[in-house]
PADO-291992 format. One record per residue: x, y, z of N, C-alpha, C, CB in turn; residue in three letters. Coordinates in steps of 0.2 Angstrom, whole numbers, padded with zeros to 4 digits, always signed. Glycine has a CB too. Layout:
XYZXYZXYZXYZala...
This chain:
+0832+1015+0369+0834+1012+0375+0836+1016+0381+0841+1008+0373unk+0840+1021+0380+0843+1027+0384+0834+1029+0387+0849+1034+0377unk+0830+1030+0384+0826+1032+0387+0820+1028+0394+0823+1035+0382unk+0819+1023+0391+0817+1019+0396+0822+1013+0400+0812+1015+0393unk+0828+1014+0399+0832+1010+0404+0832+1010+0411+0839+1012+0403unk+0829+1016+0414+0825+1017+0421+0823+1014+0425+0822+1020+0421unk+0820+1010+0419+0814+1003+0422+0815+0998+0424+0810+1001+0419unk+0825+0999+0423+0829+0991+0427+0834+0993+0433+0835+0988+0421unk+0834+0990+0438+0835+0990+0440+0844+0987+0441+0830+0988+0441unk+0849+0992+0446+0853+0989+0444+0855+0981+0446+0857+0993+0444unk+0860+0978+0441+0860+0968+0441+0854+0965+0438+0859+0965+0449unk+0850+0971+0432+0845+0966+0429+0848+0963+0423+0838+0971+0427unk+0844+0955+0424+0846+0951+0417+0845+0955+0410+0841+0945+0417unk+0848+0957+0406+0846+0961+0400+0847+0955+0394+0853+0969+0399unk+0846+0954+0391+0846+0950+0384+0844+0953+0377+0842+0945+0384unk+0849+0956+0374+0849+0961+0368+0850+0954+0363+0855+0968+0367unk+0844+0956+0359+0843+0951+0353+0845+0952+0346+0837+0948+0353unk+0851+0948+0344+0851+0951+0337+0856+0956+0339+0845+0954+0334unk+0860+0957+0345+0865+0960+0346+0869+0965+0343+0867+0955+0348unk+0872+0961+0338+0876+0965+0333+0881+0964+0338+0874+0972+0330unk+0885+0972+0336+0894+0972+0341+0893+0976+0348+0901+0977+0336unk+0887+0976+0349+0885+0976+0357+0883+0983+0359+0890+0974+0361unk+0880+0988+0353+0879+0993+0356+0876+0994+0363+0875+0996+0352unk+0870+0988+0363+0863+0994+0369+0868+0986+0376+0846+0991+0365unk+0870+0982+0374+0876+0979+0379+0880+0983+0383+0881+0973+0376unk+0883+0987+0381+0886+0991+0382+0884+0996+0386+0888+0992+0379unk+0878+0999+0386+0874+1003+0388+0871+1001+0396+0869+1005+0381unk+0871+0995+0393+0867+0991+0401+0870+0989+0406+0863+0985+0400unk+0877+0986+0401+0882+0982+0407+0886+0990+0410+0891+0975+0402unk+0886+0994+0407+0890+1000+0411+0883+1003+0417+0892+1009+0404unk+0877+1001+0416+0872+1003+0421+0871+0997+0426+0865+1007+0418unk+0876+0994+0427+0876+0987+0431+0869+0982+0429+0875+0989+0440unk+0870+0980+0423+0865+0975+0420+0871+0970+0420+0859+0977+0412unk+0867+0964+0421+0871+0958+0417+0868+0955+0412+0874+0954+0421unk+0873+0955+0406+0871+0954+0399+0872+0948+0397+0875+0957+0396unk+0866+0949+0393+0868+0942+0387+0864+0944+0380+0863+0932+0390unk+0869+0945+0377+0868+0947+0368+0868+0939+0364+0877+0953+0364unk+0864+0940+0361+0862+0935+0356+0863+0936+0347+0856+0934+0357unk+0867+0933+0344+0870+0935+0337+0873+0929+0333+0877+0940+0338unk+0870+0929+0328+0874+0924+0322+0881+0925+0319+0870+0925+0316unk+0885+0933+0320+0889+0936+0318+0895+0934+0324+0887+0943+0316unk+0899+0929+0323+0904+0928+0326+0910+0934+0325+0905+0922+0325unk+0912+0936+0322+0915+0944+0321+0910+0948+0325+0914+0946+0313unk+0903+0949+0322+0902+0954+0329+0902+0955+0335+0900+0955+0331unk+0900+0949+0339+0900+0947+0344+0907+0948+0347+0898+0941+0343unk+0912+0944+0342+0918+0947+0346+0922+0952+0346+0921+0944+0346unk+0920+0957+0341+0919+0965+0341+0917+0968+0349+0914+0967+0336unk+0911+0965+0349+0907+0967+0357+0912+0966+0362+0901+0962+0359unk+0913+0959+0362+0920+0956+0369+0922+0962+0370+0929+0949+0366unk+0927+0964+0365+0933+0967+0364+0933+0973+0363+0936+0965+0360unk+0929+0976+0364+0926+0983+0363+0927+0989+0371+0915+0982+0360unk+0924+0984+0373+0927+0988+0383+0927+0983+0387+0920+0994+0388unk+0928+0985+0392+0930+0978+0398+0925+0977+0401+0935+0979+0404unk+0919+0981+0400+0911+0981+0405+0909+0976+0401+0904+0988+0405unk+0909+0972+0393+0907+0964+0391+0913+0962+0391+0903+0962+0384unk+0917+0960+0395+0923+0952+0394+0920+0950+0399+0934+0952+0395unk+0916+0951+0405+0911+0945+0407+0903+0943+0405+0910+0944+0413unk+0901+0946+0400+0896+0946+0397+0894+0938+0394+0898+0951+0391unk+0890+0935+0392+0887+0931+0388+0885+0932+0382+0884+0930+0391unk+0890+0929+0379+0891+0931+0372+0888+0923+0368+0900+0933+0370unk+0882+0925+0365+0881+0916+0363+0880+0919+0352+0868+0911+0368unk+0885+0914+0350+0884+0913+0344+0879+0910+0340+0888+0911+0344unk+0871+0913+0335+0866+0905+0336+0865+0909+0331+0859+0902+0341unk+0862+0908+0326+0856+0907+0321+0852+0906+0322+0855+0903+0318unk+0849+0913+0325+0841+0912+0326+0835+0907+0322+0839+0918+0326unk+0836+0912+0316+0832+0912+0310+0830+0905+0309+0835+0916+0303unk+0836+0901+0310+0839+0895+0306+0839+0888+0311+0849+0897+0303unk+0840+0891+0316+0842+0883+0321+0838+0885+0327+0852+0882+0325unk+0837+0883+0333+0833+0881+0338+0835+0891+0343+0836+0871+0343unk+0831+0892+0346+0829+0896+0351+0835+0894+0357+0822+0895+0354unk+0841+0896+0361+0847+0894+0363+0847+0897+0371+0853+0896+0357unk+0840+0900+0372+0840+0903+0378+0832+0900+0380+0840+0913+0376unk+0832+0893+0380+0824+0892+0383+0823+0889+0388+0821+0888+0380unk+0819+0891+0391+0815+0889+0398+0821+0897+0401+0817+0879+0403unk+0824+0901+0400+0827+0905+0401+0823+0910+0402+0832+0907+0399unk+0822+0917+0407+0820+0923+0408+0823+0928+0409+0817+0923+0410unk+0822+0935+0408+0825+0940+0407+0823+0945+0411+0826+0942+0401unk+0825+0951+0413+0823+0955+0416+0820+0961+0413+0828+0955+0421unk+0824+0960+0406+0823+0965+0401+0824+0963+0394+0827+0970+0403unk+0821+0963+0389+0823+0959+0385+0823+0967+0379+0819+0952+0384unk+0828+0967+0377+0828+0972+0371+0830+0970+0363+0833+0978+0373unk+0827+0973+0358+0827+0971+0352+0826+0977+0347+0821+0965+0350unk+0832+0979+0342+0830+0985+0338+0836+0984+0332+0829+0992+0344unk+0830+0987+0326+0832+0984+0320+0832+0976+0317+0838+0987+0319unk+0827+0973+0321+0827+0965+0319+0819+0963+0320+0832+0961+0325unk+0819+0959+0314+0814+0959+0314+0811+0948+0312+0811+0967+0309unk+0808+0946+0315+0808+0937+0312+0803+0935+0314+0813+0932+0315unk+0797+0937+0311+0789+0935+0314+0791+0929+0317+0783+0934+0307unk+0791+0924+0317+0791+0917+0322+0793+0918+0327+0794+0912+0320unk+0800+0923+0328+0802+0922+0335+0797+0926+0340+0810+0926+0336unk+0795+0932+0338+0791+0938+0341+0787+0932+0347+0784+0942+0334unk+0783+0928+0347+0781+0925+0353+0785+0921+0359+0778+0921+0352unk+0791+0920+0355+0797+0917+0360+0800+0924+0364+0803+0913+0355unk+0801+0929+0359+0806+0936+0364+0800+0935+0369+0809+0946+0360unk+0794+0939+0367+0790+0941+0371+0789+0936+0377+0785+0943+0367unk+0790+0929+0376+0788+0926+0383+0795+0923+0385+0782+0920+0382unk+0800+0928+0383+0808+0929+0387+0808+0935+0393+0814+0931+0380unk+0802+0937+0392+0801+0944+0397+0798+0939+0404+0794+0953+0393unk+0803+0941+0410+0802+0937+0416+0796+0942+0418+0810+0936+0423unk+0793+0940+0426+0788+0943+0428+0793+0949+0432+0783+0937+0432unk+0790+0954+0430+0791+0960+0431+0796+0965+0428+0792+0959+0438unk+0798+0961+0421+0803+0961+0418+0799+0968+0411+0806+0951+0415unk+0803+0968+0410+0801+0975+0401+0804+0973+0396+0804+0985+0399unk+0801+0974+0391+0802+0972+0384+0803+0979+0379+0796+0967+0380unk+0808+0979+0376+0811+0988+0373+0812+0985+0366+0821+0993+0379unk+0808+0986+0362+0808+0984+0354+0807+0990+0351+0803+0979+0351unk+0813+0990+0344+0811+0996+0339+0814+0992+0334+0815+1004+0341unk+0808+0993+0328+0813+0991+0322+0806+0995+0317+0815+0981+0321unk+0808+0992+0310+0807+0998+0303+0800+0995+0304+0812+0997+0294unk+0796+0999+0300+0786+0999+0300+0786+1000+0292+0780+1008+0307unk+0780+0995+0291+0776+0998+0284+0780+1004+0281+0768+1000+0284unk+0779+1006+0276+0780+1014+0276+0788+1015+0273+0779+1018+0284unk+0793+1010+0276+0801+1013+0274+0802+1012+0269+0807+1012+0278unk+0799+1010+0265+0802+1006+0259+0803+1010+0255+0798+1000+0257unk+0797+1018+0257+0799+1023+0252+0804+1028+0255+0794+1027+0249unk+0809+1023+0259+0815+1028+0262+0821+1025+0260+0816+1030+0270unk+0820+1018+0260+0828+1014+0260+0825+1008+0261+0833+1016+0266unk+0832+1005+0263+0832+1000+0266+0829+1000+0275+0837+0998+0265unk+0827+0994+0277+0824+0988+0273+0818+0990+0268+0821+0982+0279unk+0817+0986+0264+0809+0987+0262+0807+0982+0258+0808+0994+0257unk+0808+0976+0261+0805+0970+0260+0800+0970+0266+0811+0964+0259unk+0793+0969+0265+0790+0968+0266+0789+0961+0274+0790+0969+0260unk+0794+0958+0273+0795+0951+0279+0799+0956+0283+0800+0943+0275unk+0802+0959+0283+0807+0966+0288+0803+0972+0291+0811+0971+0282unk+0796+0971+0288+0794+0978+0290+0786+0975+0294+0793+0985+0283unk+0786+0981+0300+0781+0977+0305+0774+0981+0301+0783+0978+0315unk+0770+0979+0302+0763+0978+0297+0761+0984+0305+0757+0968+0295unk+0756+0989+0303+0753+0995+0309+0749+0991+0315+0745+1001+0304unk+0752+0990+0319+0752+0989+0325+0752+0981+0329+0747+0991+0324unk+0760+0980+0324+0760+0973+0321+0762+0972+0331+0769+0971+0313unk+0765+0975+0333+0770+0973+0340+0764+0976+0346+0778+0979+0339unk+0760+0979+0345+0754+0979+0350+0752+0974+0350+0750+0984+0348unk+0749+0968+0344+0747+0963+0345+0751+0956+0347+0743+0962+0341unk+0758+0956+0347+0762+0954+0347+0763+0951+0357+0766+0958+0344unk+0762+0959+0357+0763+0960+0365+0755+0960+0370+0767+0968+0365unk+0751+0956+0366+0745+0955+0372+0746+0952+0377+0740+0953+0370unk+0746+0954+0383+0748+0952+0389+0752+0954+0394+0751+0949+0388unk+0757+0957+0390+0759+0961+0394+0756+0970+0396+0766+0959+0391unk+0759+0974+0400+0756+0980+0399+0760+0984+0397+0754+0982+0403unk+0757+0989+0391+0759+0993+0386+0762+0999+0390+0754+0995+0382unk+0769+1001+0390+0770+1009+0395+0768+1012+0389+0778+1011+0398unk+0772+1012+0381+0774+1016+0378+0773+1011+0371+0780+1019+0380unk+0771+1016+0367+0768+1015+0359+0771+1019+0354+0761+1017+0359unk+0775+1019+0347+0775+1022+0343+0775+1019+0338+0778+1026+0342unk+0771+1022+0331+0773+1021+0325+0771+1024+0320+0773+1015+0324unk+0778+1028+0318+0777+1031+0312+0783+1034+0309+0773+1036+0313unk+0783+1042+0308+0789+1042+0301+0794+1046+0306+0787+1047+0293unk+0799+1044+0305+0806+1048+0310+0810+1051+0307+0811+1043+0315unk+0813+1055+0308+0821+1059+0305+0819+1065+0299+0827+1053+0300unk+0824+1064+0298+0823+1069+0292+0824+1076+0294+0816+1069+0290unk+0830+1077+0300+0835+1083+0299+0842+1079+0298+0835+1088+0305unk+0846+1088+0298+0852+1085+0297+0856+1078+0299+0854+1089+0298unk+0858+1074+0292+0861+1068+0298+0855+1063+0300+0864+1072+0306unk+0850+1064+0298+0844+1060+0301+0841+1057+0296+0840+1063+0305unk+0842+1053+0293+0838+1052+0287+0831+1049+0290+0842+1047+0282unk+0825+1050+0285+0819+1047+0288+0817+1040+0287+0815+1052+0287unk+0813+1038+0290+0814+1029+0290+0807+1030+0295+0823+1025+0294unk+0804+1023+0296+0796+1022+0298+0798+1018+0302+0791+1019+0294unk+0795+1018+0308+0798+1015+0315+0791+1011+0318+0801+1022+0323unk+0791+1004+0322+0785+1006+0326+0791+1001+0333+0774+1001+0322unk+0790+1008+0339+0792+1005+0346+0786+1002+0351+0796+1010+0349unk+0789+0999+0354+0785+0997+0359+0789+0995+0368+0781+0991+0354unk+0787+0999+0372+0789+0998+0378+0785+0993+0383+0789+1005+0381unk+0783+0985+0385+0779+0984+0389+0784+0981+0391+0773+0981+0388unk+0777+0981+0398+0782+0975+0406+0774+0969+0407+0783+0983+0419unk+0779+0966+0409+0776+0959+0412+0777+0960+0419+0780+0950+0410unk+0768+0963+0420+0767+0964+0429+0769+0958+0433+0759+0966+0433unk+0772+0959+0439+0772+0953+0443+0764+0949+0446+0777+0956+0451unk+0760+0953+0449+0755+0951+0452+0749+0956+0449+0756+0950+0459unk+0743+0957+0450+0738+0958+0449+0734+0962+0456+0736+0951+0446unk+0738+0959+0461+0734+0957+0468+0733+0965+0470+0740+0951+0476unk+0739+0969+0469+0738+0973+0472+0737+0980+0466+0744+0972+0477unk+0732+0978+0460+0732+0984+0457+0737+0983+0451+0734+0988+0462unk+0735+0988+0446+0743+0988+0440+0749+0993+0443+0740+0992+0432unk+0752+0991+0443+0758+0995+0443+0760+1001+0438+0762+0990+0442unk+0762+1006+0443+0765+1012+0440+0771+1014+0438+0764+1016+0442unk+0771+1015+0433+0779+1016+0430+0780+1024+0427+0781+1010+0424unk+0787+1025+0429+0787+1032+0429+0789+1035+0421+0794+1035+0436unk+0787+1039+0418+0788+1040+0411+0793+1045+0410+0781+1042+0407unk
């Protein structure tokens, strides 16, 4: 997250999905994003609140993704980020939660971890190049997937990330973004 946050502008809509207790919210509302975390964990969520004063005006929505209706629709984001979550069905809904001119910043576990840990159910783990085809449409800044960690303190685990932006227009060319 810390590395491509650059690419928002400050006052960009952020929508961290699967929130948890609000790490990467935290990170964005202190760089003047305004936030909306999305979580089933009503303890976490209000862990998040309560954690620093940059989320007590935050948008804190309690849902059941997995389970009940999409709670953010016809809504758009300026940035939509997602990491360690993974729910094949939603993948076309976050992805077309990225407004025009907006980035999408996903990381979660890839084929492969299952001979590290957890997760390693197979419905958890994104298939080699699962999120490149997820994301046709939009334009790819940044690409990885493979094996991570494995120094001290790091244990290793199989990632695949993906950094794209939904260009605004076309008219004038693709757009360059600084790496």
């Amino acid at each position: 997250m810390r590395r491509w946050s650059h690419l928002l502008v400050p006052g960009a809509r952020v929508l961290d999905v699967a929130c948890g207790s609000g790490r990467h919210l935290r990170w964005f509302a202190h760089r003047g994003g305004i936030v909306t975390g999305v979580d089933r964990d009503a303890a976490a969520l209000a862990a998040a609140r309560d954690s620093d004063p940059a989320l007590r005006g935050a948008e804190l929505i309690e849902a059941d993704i997995e389970a009940g209706p999409w709670p953010l629709l016809q809504r758009r984001f300026d940035a939509v980020v997602v990491t360690n979550y993974l729910w094949r069905s939603l993948l076309p809904t976050i992805v077309d939660s990225v407004d025009s001119g907006g980035v999408l910043i996903y990381e979660t576990f890839a084929s492969g971890n299952e001979r590290f840990g957890k997760p390693s159910n197979p419905n958890f783990l994104l298939r080699p190049g699962e999120l490149l085809a997820a994301t046709q449409g939009l334009r790819v800044v940044a690409f990885e997937d493979g094996l991570e960690g494995g120094g001290p303190g790091a244990p290793e685990r199989c990632l695949q990330r993906i950094v794209a932006v939904r260009e605004k227009t076309p008219a004038d060319g693709p757009a360059l973004y600084r790496l």
